[in-house]
N, C-alpha and C positions, 0 to 999 in steps of 0.2 A: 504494500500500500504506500510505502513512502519512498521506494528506491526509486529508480531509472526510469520505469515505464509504469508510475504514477497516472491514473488517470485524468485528465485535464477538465476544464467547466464544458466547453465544447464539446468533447468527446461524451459528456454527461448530458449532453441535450442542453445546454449553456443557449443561450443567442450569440451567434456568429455577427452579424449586424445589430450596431445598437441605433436602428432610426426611432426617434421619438413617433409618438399618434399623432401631435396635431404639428403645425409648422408653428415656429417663435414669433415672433414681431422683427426681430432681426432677419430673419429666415427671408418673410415675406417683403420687406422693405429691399432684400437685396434682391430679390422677384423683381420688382417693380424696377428696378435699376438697370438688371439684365436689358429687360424689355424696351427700358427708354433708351438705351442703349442701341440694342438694334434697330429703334424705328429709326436714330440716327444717322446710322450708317447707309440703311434704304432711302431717307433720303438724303444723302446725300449723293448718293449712286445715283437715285434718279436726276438730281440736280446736274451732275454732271454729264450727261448726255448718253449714257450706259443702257442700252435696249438689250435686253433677254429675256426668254419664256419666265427663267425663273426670278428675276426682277418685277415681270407684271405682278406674279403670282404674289410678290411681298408685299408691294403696293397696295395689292387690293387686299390684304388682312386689316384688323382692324389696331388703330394704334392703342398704345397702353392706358393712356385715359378713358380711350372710348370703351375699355372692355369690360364686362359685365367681373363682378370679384371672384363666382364662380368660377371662370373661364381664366384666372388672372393665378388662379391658385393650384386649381383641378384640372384635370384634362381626360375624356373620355374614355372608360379602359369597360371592353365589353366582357371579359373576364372577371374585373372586381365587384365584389358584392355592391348594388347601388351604381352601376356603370358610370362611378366617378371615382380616381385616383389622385393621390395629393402631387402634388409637383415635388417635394422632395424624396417621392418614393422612384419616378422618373429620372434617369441618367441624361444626362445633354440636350434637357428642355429645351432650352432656347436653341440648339440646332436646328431643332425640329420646329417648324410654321405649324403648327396647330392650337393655332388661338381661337380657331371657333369650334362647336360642341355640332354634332350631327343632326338634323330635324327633329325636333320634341325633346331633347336632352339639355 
């Protein structure tokens, strides 16, 4: 029990990940940063004369003021209980263009 190959918290069914339930006020304020961040950079892309499919496509997302707190925190997972997931359960949010939730969600 105490030598070499001791069993560890993990190996006892420990949490491997410690994500908190809800997001912090810190958490979501640096959300919100991410995001006005990007709308920055979109426009400025667009500012400068930069035409591409996926340029339209950013353009026409909705910017970070405009979007519902829902939508701002959550993002639609058809697998999670409640077909809504927290943004910090999500890897590389803001990679991903999915600021808006699908018809009726």
């Amino acid at each position: 029990m105490f030598g070499a190959f001791r069993p560890t918290l993990v190996a006892q069914g420990g949490l491997l990940w410690k994500n908190p339930f809800r997001m912090s006020a810190t958490r979501k304020a640096n959300v919100r940063k991410r995001l006005r961040e990007v709308d920055q950079v979109i426009a400025t892309l667009a500012d400068s004369g930069v035409q591409c499919k996926a340029l339209d496509q950013a353009k026409a997302l909705p910017k970070e003021a405009e979007m519902h707190p829902r939508d701002k925190y959550t993002v639609f997972s058809g697998t999670s209980r409640g077909l809504r997931k927290s943004l910090h359960k999500v890897p590389k949010f803001t990679k991903k263009t999915q600021r808006t939730s699908p018809e009726g969600f």
